[in-house]
N, C-alpha and C positions, 0 to 999 in steps of 0.2 A: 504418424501419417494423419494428416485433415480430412474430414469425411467433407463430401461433395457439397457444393456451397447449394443445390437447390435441395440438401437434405436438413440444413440446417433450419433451426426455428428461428423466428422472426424475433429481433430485439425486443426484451418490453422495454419500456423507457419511462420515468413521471417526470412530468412539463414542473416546471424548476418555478412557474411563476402559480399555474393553480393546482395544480398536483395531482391531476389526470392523468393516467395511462393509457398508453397508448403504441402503436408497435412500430418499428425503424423498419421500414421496408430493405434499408440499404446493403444487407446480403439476400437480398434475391435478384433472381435474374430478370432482368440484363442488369442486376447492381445500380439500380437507381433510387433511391429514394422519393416519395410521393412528393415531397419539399422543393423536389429537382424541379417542378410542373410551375410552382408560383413565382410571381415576383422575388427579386432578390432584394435583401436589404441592403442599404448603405454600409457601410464597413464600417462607420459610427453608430449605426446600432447594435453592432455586435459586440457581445462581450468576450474578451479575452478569457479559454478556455469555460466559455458557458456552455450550459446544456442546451439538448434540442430544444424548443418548447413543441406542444402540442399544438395538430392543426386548428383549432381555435384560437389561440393565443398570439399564431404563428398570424394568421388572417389579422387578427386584430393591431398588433405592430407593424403589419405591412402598411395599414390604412393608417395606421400613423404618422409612420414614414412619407406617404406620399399627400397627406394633408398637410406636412410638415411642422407636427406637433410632435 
């Protein structure tokens, strides 16, 4: 049996690019992750099976993305 999803703890996770941790909100309720709030990237910036990066990281290739560097 699964214990209840608002019992559970928060993912830790490290940003794959600087290697901060930092926590995946994405089993808490309402199941969203804080990532869900920003811009989305283009599907060319995404890597096939990459990790999350952290919200700095995440911030900084957004602005990338939309300067289009």
């Amino acid at each position: 049996m699964n214990p209840p999803v608002d019992s559970m703890p928060m993912k830790s996770a490290r940003c794959p690019r600087c290697g901060s941790a930092f926590d995946c909100t994405a089993r808490e309720q309402p199941f969203d992750c804080w990532c869900k709030s920003m811009p989305a990237l283009p599907a060319d910036r995404l890597e096939p099976d990459g990790r999350c990066l952290c919200p700095e990281c995440l911030v900084v290739e957004i602005a990338r993305a939309q300067a289009g560097g």
